[in-house]
C-alpha positions in Angstrom: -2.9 20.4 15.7 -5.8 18.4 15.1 -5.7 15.1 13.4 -6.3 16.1 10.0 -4.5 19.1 9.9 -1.2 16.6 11.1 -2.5 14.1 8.5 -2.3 16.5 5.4 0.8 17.8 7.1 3.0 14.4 7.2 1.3 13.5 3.8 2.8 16.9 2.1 6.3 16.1 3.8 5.8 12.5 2.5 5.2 13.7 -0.9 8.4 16.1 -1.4 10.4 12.8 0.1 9.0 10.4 -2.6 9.8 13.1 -5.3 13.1 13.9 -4.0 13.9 10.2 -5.0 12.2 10.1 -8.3 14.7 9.8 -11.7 15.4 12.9 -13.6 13.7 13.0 -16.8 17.1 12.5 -19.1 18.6 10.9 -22.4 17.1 8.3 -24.4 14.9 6.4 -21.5 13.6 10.1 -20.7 10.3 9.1 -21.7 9.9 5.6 -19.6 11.1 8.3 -16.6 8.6 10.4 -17.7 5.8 7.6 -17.4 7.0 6.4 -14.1 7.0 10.2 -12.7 3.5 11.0 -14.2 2.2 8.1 -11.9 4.5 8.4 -8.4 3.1 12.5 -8.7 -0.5 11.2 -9.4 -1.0 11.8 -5.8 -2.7 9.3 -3.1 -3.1 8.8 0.0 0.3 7.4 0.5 -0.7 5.4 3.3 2.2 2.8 3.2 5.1 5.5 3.7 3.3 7.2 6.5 2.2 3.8 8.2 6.1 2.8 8.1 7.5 6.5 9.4 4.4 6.0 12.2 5.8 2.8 13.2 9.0 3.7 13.4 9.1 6.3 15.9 6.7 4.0 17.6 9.9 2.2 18.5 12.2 5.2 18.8 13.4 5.6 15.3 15.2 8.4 14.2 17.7 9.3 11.7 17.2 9.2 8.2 17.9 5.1 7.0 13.9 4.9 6.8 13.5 7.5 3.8 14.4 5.7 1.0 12.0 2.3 2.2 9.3 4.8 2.3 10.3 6.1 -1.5 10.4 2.8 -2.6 7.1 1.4 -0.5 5.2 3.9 -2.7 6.9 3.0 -6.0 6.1 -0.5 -5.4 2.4 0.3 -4.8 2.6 2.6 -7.7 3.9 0.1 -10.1 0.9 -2.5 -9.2 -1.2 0.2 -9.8 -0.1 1.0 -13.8 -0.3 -2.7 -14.0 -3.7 -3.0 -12.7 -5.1 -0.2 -14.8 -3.4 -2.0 -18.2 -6.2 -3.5 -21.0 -5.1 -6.9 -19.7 -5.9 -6.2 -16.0 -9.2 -4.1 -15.1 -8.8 -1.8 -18.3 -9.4 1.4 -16.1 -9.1 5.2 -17.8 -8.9 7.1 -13.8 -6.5 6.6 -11.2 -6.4 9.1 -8.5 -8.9 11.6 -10.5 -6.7 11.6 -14.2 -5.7 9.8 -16.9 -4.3 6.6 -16.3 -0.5 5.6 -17.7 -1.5 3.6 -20.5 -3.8 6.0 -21.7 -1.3 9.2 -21.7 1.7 7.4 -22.6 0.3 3.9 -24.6 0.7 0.1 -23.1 3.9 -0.4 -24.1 5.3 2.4 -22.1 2.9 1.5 -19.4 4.7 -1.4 -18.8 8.0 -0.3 -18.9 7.1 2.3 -16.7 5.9 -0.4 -14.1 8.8 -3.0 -14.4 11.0 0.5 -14.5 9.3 1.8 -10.9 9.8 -1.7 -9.5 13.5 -2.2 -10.3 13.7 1.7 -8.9 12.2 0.9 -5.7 15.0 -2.1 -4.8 17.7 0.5 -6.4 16.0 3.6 -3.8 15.8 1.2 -1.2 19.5 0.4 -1.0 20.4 3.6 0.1 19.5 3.1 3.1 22.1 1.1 3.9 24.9 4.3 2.8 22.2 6.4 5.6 24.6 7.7 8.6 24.7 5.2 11.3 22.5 2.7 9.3 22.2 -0.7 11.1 23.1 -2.9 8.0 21.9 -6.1 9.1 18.2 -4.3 10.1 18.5 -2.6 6.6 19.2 -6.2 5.3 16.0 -7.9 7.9 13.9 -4.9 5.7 15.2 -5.3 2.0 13.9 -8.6 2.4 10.9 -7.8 4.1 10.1 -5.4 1.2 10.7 -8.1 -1.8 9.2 -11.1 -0.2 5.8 -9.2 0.6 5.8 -7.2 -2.8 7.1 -11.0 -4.8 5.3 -14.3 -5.8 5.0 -14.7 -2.0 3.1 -11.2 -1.6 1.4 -9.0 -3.9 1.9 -10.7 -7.3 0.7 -13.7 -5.5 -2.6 -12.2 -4.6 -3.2 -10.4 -7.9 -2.8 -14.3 -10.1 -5.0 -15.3 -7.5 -7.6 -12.7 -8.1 -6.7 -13.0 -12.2 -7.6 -16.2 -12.2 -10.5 -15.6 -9.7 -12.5 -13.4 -12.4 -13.1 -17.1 -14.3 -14.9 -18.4 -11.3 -17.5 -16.3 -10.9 -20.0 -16.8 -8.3 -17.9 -20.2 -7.1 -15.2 -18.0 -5.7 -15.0 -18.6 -1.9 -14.5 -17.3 0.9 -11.0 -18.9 1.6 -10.1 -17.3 -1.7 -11.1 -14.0 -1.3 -9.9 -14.0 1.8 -5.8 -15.3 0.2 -6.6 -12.6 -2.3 -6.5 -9.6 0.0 -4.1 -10.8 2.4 -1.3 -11.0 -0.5 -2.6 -8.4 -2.9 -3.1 -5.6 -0.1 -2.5 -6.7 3.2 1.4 -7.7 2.4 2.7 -4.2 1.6 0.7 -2.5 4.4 2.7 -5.3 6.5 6.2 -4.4 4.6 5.8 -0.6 5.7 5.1 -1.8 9.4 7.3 -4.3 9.7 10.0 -2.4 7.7 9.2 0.5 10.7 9.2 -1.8 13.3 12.6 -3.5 12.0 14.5 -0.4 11.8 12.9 0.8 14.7 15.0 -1.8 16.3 11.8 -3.6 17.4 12.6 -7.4 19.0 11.0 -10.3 17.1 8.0 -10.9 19.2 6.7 -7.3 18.6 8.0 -7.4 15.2 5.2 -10.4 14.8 2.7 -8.5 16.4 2.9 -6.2 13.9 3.0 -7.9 11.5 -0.8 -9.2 12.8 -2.0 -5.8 13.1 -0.9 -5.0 9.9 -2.8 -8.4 8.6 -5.5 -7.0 10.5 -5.3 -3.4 9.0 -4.9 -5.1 5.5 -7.9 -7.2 5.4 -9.7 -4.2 6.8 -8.4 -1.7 4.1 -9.7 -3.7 1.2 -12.9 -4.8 2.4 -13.5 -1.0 2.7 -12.2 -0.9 -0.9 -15.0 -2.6 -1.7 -17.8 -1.3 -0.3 -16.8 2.0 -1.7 -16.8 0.8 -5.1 -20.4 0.1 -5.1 -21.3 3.1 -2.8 -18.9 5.5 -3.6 -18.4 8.4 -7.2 -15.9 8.9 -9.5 -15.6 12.7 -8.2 -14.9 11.2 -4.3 -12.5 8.2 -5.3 -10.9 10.0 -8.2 -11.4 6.7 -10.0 -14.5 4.6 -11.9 -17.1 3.1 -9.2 -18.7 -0.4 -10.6 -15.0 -1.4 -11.2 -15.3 -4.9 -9.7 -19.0 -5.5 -11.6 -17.6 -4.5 -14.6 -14.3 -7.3 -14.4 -16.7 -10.2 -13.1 -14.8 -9.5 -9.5 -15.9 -11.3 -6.1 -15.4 -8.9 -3.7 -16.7 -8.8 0.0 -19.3 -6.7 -0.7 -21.2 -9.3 -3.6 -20.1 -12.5 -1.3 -22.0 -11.7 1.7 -23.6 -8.0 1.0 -22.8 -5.0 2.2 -24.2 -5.0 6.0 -22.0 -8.2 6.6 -18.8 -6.8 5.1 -19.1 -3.8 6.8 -19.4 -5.4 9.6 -16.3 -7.6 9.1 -14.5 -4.2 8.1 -15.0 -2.8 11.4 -14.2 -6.1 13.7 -10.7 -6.3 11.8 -9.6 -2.7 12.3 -10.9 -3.2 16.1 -8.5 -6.7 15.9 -5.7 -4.3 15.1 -5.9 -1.3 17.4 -6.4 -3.9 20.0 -3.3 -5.7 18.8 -1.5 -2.3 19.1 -2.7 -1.0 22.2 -1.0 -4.6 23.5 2.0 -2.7 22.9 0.9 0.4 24.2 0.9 -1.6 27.8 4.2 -2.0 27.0 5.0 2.0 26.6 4.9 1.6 23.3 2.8 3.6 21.2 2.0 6.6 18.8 -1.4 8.5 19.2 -1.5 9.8 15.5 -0.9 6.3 13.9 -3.8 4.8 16.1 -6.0 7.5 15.0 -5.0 7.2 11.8 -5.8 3.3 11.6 -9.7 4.0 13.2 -9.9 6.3 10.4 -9.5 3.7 7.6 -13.0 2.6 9.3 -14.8 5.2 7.8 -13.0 6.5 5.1 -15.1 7.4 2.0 -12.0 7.4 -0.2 
């Protein structure tokens, strides 16, 4: 099977997981369920789910105790997104190629719908630990893996970083664009890894080199993020291009210009695969995850 026939393949299977978790649309919160629902099913790449599965049979998972982190992963990353898209964040219409939650189902309900897929998540996640022959003190290492990298610590710390970064303007640096990505992206790409490498029953030395790679990864994710929102169209991304202009962001791309990022993009994801074949020297490693990190290099959406 080639690469990207696997890729659409485990991205299906992830999909039908994630929605076998989802709330049933029922009694007088139907409609908040409703909301949160309409954005899970939006579709995606759901890159964090797969990246955790990947790197858990990297370390000889099996068994089931990883499927509800990999629910939850993706409501996490769902929930920043509603946020993101509100009038009080970037004020975006599109998300994946449709209407975004605040627009279908009014702000209000956006935001329940957000605080509702984040309090889900921690609720989906804890079934892992009732998963046949769950190791409860990995399940524990990962439930706190999950809220430190997704907290004040994590992604809510990068996105008041970038917040207040849109009053700077042209004095943001480097340093700060820089703490900005590695909170507001690269910490749940490390939760999923290190969440796989955990219950993978991973030691703590590999555990950290993860952890790098996934820094690595991160970084490498968003600066291509970037570029694509200059280069890129809405039919390709599914969402506005110009997004960044439009807020007064500093991205990558208006700091040191396309060329230079690109360039940083691509010496990043080679920092990770290098990390990872590390491991592979070991007799550790999974083909299709390595190919699928040298294909965030080039991805056009």
């Amino acid at each position: 099977m080639s690469f990207d026939s696997e890729l659409k393949q485990k991205t299906s299977d992830v999909e039908k997981l994630i929605i076998s978790y989802l709330p049933k649309e029922q009694g007088w919160a139907k409609t908040v369920m409703s909301a949160m629902n309409y954005s899970v099913c939006a579709g995606g790449k759901r890159l964090r789910p797969i990246l955790m599965s990947e790197t858990y049979k990297m370390f000889g998972g099996s068994g089931s105790q990883i499927e509800p982190f990999m629910a939850a992963i993706e409501m996490i990353h769902t929930y920043s997104l509603v946020h993101d898209d509100l009038p009080a964040m970037d004020n975006d219409e599109y998300r994946r190629g449709r209407k975004t939650t605040h627009i279908v189902y009014g702000e209000a309900m956006a935001i329940l719908a957000g605080d509702g897929l984040l309090n889900y998540a921690f609720e989906t996640a804890l079934k892992a630990f009732e998963a046949d022959g769950a190791d409860l003190k990995r399940c524990s290492r990962a439930l706190s893996i999950l809220a430190q990298k997704a907290g004040i610590y994590g992604m809510i710390g990068g996105q008041t970083a970038d917040i207040e970064a849109e009053d700077l303007g042209s004095n943001v640096t480097e340093e700060h664009l820089l703490f900005i990505h590695e909170h507001k992206t690269a910490a749940l790409i490390q939760a999923a890894m290190m969440i796989g490498a955990v219950l993978g029953k991973a030691d703590e030395d590999r555990i950290s080199v993860i952890e790098r790679a996934a820094y690595e990864i991160g970084i490498a994710f968003q600066i291509q993020d970037d570029i694509l929102d200059v280069t890129g169209t809405l039919e390709t991304l599914g969402k506005p291009v110009g997004s960044d202009e439009k807020n007064n962001k500093t991205t990558y791309v208006t700091l040191k210009g396309i060329e230079a990022a690109g360039a940083q993009q691509k010496e990043m994801s080679s920092n990770a695969i290098a990390l990872l074949e590390g491991l592979d020297a070991q007799g550790i490693r999974n083909d299709f995850l390595m190919e699928l990190i040298q294909s965030l290099i080039t991805r056009i959406k």
